[in-house]
C-alpha positions as CSV (number, residue, x, y, z in Angstrom):
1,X,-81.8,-40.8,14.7
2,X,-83.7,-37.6,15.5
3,X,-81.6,-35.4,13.5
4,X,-82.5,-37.9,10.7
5,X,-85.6,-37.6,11.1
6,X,-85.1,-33.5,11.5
7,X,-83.1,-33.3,8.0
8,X,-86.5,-35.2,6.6
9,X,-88.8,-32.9,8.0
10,X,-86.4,-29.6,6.9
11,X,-86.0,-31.0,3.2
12,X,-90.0,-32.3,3.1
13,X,-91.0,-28.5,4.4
14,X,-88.6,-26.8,2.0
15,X,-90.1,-28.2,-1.0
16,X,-93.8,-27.7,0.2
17,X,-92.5,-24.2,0.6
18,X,-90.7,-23.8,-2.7
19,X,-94.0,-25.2,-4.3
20,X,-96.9,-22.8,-1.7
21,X,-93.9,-20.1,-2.7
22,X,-94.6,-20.9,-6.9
23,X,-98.5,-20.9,-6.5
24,X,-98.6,-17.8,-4.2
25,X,-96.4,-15.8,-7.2
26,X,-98.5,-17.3,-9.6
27,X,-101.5,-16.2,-8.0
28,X,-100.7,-12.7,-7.3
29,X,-99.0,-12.2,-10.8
30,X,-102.5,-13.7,-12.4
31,X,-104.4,-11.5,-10.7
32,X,-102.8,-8.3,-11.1
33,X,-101.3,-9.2,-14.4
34,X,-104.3,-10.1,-15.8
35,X,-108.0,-8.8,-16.3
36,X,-109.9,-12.0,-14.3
37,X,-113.2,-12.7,-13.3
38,X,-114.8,-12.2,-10.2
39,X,-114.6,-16.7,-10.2
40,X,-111.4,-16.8,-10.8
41,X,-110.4,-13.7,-8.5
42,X,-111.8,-15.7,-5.6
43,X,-109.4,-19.0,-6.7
44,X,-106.9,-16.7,-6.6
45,X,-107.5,-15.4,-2.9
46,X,-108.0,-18.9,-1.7
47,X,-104.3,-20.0,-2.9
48,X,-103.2,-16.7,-1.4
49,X,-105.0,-17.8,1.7
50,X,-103.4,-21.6,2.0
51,X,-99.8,-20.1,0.7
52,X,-99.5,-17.7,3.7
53,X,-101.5,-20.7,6.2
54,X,-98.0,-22.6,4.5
55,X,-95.5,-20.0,5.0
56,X,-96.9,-19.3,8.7
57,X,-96.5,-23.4,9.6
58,X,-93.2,-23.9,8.1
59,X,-91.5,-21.0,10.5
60,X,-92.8,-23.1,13.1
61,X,-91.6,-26.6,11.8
62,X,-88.2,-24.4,11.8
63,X,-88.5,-23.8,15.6
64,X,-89.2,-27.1,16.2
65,X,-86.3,-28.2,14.0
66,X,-83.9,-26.2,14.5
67,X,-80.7,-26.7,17.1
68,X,-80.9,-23.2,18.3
69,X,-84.5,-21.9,18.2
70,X,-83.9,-18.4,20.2
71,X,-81.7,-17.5,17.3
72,X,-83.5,-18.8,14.6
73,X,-86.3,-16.1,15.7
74,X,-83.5,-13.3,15.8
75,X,-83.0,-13.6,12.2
76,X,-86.6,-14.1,11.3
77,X,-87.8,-11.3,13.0
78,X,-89.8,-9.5,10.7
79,X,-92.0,-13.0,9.7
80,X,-92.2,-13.9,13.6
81,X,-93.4,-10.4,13.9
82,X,-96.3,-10.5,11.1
83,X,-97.0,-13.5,12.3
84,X,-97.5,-12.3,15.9
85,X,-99.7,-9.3,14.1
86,X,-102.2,-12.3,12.5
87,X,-102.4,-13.9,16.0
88,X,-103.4,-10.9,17.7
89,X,-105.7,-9.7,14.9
90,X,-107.1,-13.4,15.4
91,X,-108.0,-12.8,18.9
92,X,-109.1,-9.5,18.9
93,X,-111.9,-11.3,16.3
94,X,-113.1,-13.1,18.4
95,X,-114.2,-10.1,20.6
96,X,-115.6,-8.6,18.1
97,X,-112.8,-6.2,17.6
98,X,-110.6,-6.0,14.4
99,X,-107.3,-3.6,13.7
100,X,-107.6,-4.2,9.9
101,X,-111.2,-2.8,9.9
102,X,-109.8,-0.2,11.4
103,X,-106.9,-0.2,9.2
104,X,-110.0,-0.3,6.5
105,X,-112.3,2.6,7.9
106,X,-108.9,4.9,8.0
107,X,-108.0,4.6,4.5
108,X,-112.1,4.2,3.8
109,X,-111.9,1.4,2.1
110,X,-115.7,-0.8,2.1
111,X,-114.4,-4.5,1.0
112,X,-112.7,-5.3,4.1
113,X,-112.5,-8.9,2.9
114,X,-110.6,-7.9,0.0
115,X,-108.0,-6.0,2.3
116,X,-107.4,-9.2,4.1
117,X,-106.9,-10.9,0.7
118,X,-104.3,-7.7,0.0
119,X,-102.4,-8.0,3.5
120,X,-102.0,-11.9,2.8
121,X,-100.6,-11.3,-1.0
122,X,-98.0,-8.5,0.9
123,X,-97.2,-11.1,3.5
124,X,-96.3,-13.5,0.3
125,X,-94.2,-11.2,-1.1
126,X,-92.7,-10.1,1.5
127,X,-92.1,-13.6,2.5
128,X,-89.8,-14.3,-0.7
129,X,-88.2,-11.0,-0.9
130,X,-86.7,-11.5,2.6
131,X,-85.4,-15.6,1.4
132,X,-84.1,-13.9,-1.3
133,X,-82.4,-11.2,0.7
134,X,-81.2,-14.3,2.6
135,X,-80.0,-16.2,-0.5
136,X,-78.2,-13.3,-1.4
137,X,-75.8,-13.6,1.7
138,X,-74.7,-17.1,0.1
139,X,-74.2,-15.5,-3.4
140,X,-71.6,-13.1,-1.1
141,X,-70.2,-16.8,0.3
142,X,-69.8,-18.2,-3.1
143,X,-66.5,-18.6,-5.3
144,X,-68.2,-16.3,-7.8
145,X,-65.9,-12.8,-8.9
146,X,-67.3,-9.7,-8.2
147,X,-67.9,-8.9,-11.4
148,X,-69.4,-12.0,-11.9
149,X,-72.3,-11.3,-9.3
150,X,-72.1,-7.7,-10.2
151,X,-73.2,-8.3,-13.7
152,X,-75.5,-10.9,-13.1
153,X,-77.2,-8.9,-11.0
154,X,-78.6,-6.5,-13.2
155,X,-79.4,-9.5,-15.8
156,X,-82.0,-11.0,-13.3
157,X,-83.3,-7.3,-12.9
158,X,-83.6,-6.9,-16.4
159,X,-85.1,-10.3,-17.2
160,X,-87.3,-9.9,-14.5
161,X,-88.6,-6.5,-15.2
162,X,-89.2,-7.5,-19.0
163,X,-91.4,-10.4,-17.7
164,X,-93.3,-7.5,-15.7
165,X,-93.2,-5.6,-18.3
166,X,-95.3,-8.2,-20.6
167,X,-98.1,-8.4,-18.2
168,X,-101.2,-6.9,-19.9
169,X,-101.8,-4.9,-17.0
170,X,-98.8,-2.8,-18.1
171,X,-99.9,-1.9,-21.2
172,X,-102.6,0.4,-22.3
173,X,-103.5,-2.3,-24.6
174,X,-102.5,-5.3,-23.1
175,X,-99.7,-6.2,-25.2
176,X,-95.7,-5.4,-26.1
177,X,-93.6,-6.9,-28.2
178,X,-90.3,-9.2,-26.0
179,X,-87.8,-6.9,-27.7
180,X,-89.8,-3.8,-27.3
181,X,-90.2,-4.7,-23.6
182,X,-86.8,-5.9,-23.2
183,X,-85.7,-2.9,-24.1
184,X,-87.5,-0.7,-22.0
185,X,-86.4,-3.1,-18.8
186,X,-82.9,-2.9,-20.0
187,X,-83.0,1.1,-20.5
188,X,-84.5,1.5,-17.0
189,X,-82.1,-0.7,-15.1
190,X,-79.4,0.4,-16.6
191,X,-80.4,3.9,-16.2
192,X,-80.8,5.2,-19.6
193,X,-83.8,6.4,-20.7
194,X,-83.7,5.7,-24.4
195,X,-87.2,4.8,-25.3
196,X,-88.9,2.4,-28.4
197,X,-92.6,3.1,-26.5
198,X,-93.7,5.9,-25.4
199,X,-93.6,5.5,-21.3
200,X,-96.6,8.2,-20.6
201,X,-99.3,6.9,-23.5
202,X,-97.8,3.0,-23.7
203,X,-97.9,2.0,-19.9
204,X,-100.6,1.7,-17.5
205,X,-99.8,3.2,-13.7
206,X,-98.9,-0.1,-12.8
207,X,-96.3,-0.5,-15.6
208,X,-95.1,2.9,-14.5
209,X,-94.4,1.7,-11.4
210,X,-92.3,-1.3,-12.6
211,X,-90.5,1.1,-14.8
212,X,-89.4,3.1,-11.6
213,X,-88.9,0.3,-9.7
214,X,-86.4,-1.1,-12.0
215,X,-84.6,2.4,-12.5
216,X,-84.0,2.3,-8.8
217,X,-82.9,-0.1,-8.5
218,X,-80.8,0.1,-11.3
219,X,-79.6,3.5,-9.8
220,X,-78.2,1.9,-6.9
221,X,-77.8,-1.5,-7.8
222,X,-79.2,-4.5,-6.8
223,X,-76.7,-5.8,-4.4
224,X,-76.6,-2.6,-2.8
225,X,-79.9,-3.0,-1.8
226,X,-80.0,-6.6,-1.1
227,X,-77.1,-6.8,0.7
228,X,-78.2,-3.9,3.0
229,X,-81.4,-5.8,4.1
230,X,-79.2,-8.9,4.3
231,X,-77.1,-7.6,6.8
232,X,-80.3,-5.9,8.4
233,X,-81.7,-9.3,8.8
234,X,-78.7,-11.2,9.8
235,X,-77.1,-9.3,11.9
236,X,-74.0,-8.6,10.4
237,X,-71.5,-9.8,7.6
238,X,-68.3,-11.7,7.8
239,X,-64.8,-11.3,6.3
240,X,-65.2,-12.5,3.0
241,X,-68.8,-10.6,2.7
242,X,-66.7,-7.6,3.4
243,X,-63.8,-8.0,1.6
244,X,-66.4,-8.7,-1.5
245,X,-68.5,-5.9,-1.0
246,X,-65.1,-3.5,-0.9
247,X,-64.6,-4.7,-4.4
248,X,-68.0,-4.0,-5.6
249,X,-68.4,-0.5,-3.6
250,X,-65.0,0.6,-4.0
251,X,-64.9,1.4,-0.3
252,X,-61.5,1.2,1.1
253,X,-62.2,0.5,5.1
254,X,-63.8,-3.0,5.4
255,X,-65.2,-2.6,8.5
256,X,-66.8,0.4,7.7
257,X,-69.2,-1.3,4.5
258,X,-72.5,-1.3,6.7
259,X,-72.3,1.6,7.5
260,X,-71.1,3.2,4.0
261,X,-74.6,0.9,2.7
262,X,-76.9,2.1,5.2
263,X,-75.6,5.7,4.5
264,X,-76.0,5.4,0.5
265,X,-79.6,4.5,0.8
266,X,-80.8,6.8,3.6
267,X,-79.1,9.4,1.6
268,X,-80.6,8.4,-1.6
269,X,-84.2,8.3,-0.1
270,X,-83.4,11.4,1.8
271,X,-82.9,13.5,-1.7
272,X,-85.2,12.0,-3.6
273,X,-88.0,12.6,-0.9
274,X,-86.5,16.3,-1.2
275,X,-86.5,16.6,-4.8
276,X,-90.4,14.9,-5.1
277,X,-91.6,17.8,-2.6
278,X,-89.9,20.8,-4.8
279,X,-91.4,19.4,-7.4
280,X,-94.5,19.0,-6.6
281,X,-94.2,22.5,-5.1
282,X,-93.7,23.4,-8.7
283,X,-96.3,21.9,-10.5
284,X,-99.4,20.8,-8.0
285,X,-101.6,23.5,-8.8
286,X,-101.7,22.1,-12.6
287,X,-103.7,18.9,-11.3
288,X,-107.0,18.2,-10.0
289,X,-105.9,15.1,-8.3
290,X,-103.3,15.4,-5.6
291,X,-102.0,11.6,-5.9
292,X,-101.2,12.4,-10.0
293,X,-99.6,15.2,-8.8
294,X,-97.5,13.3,-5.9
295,X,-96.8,10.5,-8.7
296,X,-95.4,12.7,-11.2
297,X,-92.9,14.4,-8.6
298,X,-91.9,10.8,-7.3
299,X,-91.6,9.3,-10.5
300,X,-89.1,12.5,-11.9
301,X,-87.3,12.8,-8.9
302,X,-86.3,9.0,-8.5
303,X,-85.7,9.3,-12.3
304,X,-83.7,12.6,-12.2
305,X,-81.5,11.2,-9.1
306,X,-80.7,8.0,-10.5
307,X,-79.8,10.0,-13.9
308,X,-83.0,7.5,-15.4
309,X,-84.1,10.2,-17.9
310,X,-87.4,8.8,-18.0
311,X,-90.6,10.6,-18.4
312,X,-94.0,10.5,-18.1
313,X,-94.4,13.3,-20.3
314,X,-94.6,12.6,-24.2
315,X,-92.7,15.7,-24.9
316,X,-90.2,15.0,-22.5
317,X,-89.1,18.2,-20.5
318,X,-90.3,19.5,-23.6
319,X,-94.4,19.5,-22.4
320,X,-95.6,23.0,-21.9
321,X,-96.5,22.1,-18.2
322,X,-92.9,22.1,-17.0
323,X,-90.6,23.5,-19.9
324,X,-90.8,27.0,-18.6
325,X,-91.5,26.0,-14.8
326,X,-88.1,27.0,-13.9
327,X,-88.5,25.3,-10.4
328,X,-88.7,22.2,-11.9
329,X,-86.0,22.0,-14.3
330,X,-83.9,23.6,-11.8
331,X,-84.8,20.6,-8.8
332,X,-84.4,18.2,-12.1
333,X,-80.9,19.4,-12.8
334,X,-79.7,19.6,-8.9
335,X,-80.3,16.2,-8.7
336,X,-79.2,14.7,-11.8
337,X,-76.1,16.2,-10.8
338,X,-76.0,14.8,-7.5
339,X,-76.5,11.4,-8.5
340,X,-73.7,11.4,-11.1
341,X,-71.2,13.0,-8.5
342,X,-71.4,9.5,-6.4
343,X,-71.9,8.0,-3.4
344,X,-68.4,8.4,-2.8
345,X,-68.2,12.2,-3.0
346,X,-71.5,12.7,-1.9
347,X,-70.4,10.7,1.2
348,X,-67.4,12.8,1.6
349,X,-69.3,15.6,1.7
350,X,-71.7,14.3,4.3
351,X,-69.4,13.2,7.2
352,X,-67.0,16.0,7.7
353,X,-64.5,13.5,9.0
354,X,-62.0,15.9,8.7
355,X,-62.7,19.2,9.5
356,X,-60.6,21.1,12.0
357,X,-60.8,24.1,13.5
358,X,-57.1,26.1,13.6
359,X,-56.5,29.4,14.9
360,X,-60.5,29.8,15.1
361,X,-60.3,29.1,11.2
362,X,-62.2,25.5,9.9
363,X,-60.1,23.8,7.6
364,X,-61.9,20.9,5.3
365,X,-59.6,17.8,3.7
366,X,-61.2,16.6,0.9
367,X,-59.8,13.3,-0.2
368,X,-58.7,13.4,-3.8
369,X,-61.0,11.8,-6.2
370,X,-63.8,14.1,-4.4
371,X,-61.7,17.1,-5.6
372,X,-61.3,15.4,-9.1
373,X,-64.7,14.8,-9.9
374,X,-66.0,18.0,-8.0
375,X,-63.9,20.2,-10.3
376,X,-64.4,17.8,-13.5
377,X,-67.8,18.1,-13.2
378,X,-67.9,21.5,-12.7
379,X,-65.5,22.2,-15.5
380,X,-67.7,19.9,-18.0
381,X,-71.1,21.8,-16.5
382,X,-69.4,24.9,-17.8
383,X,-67.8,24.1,-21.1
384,X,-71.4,22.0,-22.1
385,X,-73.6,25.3,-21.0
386,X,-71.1,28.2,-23.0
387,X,-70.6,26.0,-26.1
388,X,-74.7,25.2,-26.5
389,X,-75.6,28.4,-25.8
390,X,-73.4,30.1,-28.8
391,X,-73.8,27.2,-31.1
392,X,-77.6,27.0,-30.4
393,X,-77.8,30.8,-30.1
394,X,-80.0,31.1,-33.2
395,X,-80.8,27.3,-33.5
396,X,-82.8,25.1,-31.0
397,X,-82.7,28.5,-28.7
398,X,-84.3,31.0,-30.9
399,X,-87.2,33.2,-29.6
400,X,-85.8,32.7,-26.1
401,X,-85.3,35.4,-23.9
402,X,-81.6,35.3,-22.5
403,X,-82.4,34.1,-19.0
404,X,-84.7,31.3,-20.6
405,X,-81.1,30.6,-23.4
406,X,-78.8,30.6,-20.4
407,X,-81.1,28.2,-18.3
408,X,-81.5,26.0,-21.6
409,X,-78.0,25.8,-22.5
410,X,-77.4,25.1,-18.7
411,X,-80.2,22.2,-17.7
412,X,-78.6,20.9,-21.4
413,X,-74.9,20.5,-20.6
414,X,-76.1,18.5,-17.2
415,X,-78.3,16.3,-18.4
416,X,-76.6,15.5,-21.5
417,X,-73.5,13.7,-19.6
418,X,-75.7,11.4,-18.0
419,X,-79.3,11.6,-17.5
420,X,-81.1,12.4,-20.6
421,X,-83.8,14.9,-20.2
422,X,-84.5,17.7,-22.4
423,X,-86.1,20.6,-22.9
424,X,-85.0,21.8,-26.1
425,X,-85.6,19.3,-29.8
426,X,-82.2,17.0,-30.3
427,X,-83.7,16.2,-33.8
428,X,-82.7,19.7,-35.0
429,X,-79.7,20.7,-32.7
430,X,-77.0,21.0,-35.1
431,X,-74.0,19.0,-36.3
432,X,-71.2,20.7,-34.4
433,X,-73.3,20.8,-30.8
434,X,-74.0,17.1,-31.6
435,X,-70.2,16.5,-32.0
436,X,-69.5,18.3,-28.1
437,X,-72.6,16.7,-27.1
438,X,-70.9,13.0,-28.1
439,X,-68.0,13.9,-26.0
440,X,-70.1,14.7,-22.7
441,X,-72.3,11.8,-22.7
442,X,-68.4,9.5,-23.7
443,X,-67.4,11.4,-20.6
444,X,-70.1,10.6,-18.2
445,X,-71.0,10.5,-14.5
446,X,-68.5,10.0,-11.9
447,X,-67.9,6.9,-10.1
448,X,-70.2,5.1,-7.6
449,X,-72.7,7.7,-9.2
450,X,-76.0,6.3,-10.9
451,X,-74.7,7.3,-14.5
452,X,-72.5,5.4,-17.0
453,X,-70.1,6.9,-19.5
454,X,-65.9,6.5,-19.4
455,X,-66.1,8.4,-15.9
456,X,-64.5,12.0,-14.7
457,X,-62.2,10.3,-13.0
458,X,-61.2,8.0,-15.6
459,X,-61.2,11.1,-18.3
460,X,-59.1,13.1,-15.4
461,X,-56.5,10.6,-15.0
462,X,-55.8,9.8,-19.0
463,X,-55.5,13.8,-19.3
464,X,-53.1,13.9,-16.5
465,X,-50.9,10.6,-18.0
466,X,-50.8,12.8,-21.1
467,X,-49.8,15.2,-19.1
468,X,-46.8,13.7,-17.3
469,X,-45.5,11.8,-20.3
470,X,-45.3,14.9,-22.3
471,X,-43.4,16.5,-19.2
472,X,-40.8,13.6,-18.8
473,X,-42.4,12.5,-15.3
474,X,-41.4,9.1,-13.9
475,X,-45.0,9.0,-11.6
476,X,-48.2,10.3,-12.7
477,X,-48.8,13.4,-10.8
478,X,-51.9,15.2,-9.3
479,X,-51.3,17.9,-6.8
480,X,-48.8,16.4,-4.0
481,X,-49.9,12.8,-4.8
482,X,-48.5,10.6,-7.2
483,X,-51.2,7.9,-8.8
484,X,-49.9,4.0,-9.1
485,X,-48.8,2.7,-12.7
486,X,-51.8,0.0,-12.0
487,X,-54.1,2.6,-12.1
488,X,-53.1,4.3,-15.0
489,X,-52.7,1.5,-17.0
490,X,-56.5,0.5,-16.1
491,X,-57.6,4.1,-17.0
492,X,-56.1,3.6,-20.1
493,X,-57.3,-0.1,-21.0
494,X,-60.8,1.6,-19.9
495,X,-60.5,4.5,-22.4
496,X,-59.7,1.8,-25.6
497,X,-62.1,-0.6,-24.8
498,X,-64.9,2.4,-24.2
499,X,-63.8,3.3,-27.9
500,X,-63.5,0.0,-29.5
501,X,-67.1,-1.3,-28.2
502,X,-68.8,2.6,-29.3
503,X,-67.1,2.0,-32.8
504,X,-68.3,-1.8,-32.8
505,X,-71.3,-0.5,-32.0
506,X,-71.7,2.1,-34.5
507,X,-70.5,-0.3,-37.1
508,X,-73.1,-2.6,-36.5
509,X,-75.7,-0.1,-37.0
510,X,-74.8,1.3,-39.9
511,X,-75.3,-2.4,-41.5
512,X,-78.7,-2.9,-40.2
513,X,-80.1,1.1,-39.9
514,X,-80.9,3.5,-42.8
515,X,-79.9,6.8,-40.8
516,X,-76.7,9.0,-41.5
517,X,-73.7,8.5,-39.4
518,X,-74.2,11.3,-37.0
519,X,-77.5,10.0,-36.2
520,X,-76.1,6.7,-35.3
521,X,-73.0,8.0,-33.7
522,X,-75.4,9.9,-31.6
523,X,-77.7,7.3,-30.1
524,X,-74.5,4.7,-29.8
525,X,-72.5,7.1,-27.7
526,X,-75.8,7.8,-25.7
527,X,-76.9,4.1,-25.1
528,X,-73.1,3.6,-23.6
529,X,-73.0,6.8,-21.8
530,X,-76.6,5.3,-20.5
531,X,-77.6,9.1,-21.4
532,X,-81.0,8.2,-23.1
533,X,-80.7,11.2,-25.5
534,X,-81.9,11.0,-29.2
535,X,-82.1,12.6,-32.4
536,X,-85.2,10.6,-32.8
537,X,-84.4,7.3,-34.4
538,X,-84.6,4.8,-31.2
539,X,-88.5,4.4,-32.2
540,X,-87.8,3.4,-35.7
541,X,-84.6,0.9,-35.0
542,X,-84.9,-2.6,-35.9
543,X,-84.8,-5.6,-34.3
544,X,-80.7,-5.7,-34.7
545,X,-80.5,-2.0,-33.7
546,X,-82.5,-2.6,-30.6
547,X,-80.1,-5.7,-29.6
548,X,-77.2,-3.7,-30.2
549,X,-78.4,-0.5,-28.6
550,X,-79.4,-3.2,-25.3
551,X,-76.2,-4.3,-25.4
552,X,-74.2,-1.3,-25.4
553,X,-76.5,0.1,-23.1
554,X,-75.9,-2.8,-20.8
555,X,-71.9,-2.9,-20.9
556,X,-71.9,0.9,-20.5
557,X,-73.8,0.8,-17.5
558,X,-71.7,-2.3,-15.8
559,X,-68.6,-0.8,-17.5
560,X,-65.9,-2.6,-19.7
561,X,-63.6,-3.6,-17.0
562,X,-66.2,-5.5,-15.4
563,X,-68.7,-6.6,-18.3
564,X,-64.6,-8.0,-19.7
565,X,-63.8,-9.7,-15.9
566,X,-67.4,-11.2,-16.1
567,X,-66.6,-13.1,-19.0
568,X,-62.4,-14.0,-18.8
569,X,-61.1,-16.3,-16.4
570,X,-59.3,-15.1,-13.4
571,X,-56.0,-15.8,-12.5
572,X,-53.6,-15.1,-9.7
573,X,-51.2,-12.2,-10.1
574,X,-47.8,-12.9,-11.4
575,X,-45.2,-12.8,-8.7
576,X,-42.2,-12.3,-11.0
577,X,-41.0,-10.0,-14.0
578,X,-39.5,-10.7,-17.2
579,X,-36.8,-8.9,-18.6
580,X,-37.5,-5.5,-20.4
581,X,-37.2,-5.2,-24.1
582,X,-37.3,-2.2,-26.5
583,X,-39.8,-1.5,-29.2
584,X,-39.8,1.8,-31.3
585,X,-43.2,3.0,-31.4
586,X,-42.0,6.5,-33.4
């Protein structure tokens, strides 16, 4: 009878809490959203109010519910301990003390009441970003394919950021179109960059924000960084979490995927805080206000890690401020290439796992696909910068002095795999350094990196199939190490479908677009490659163009493999062969 009358209670509270939980987001999202007046502000602040007075009583219904209370305040820690922090500020009131007015008087701020209101909304938001980090534990427990969650993933990001995005508060004038905005969420979550509004004239500082925000998260990926708080706030992740997560992180030791999550984001926040103090080394002095300044460098540096290619500059890398600032374009292109090298490499880098010291002589193992994409991207950083320097010699580089060509053609071949800055016009660059350029951004970042494209990897192993067919080889071969017929065979399927869906997309275009074929070549290759490069059409696009440039964007930035297992039904591996059969393909 009493745990009747506990599984009443539990299913009453939850849907008190889903409804506080609605009003709360409504509330917040009115008031920031939305230009209100000082009447309705102070509705809003009252529903903030009773939502976190809800949220504060349901934790301790919970308690009183639940079978094993000591644990159920283990993996609610972080509420128990706000809520702790609201008793004590509670207390400390009545003695005529307070550590928000102190809070207040440090950051000088003279409405304490409203910092109240602004710690409540926080402890709202907070509130459902930690059950969602908890609901995403059952998404990990589900049936669902990896690819399934993988994909839909980024289509809640991107249908959430549009809905952010179409707050009047993000515009400059209050209003974008839903494809328009769309768009925009789907370019920065994928990583892109390709643009129908101009980001620094179009959005407010608050719609900046979202636009980084999404690129982040994008960069990494959204179960990345849900799953990592998940595990923070439970305590750990079982089997079949792990055995999922290897799938969707390509991480080979199961036991080691807390570890390999907690390293990819202290490593990611580790270079972008780097790169954001270069740059605003480099270009401080040009502002009056030390926050635009700290903005600009944050918002470039998450952008230029998570190969984003988004600026808040209308020109671009083109604005005078920072085309010639060779610190900055320098920072920009260190990190674009680290975040298309991958977490994997970059990892493999980091923890030295196998270095030995023989004969007072250090020896480093570097697993294999590090050396593959380390000398790919190398290679492609080297072929991109020689071929735009002698093609653009007299073009796009004209009037330059040679350093200023060589560091042009260089900051051009890196960006143009993957993330989409420039400093020099793409409207004019000519045909044939369009045509190389189609090939780098086809090619693209490596794997586990924040870019999109066919992969170095991928490119690497077709090149070396070739390679070994043409030699007679029974096993593909790279170095001492042969590479499994699976593999090869995926490579391959990867490289057609990469072509079929650029072609399909190209096709489309050129029914609904007015632009010559180069032109739409150009920005279809760069919406798969999630590049963000233009000759200048993305503006001008239909409606049609946009949805196909979303969509290609989209798939290029999930890949075809998986965007192709989201959608077919899985079946168990066959367990038997059927007998071979000649067919004369000569």
């Amino acid at each position: 009878m009493v745990n009747i009358q506990k599984n009443i209670i539990n299913k009453i509270s939850r849907v008190v809490l889903i409804f506080s939980a609605i009003l709360g987001i409504i509330a917040i999202t009115l008031e920031y959203g939305f230009n209100l007046s000082q009447d309705e502000e102070v509705y809003s602040h009252l529903i903030s109010i009773g939502v976190v007075s809800i949220f504060i009583l349901y934790q301790f219904v919970q308690v009183f519910i639940s079978e094993n209370r000591s644990h159920y305040i283990r993996t609610h820690k972080i509420e128990f301990a706000i809520i702790l922090f609201i008793a004590v500020e509670f207390f400390l009131s009545l003695l005529n003390f307070s550590l928000v007015q102190k809070i207040g008087a440090a950051l000088h701020v003279k409405n304490i009441t409203l910092l109240y209101i602004v710690f409540a909304q926080v402890y709202i938001v907070l509130g459902l970003f930690l059950s969602g980090l908890r609901y995403n534990l059952r998404v990990l427990q589900s049936e669902l394919h990896p690819s399934r969650i993988f994909v839909l993933s980024f289509l809640i990001s991107i249908l959430v950021g549009t809905s952010l995005l179409m707050l009047p508060a993000s515009t400059v004038n209050g209003h974008i179109s839903i494809i328009d905005a769309l768009f925009t969420s789907t370019s920065a979550v994928c990583v892109t960059g390709l643009i129908t509004v101009d980001t620094a004239t179009y959005f407010t500082p608050f719609g900046q924000i979202i636009i980084m925000g999404l690129f982040q998260i994008g960069g990494l990926g959204l179960m990345t960084f849900t799953t990592f708080f998940a595990i923070f706030l439970s305590g750990g992740l079982g089997l079949k979490e792990r055995i999922l997560l290897h799938d969707l992180l390509n991480e080979e030791n199961i036991s080691a995927i807390a570890k390999v999550l907690a390293y990819l984001l202290i490593t990611t926040f580790i270079i972008e805080a780097i790169g954001a103090l270069l740059l605003f080394q480099s270009i401080h002095t040009h502002y009056n206000s030390i926050s635009d300044a700290v903005f600009y460098s944050v918002f470039h540096s998450i952008s230029a890690f998570c190969n984003a290619g988004f600026s808040i500059f209308s020109l671009n890398l083109m604005d005078p401020l920072v085309k010639d600032n060779y610190m900055f374009t320098t920072t920009i292109s260190i990190l674009i290439i680290f975040g298309g090298l991958g977490f994997p490499t970059i990892l493999g880098i980091i923890k030295f796992k196998n270095l030995k010291s023989i004969l007072n002589k250090i020896s480093i193992r570097v697993p294999l696909q590090s050396k593959i994409v380390l000398l790919s991207t190398f290679i492609l950083i080297i072929f991109g910068g020689i071929l735009t320097y002698v093609l653009e010699y007299d073009n796009t580089l004209k009037g330059m002095d040679a350093f200023h060509k060589i560091h042009n053609a260089y900051f051009q071949s890196v960006t143009s795999r993957t993330a989409g800055f420039n400093t020099i016009d793409f409207g004019v660059l000519s045909t044939s350094t369009s045509i190389i350029y189609l090939f780098l951004m086809f090619v693209g970042a490596s794997p586990g990196g924040t870019g999109g494209g066919l992969k170095t990897t991928t490119f690497f192993l077709v090149i070396a199939s070739i390679w070994s067919i043409l030699r007679d080889h029974k096993q593909v071969r790279i170095g001492n190490r042969s590479i499994s017929n699976e593999i090869v065979v995926k490579a391959f399927l990867k490289l057609f479908l990469s072509i079929f869906i650029i072609i399909l997309g190209i096709f489309i275009l050129s029914l609904s677009e007015q632009f010559n074929l180069l032109d739409l070549s150009f920005e279809a290759f760069s919406a798969f490659g999630t590049v963000g490069l233009s000759r200048g059409i993305t503006g001008t696009l239909t409606v049609s163009g946009k949805m196909t440039i979303i969509l290609l964007m989209f798939i290029g930035r999930i890949g075809p493999l998986a965007f192709i297992y989201s959608i077919i039904k899985t079946k168990e591996k066959v367990k038997y062969e059927l007998p071979n059969e000649n067919i004369s393909i000569l």
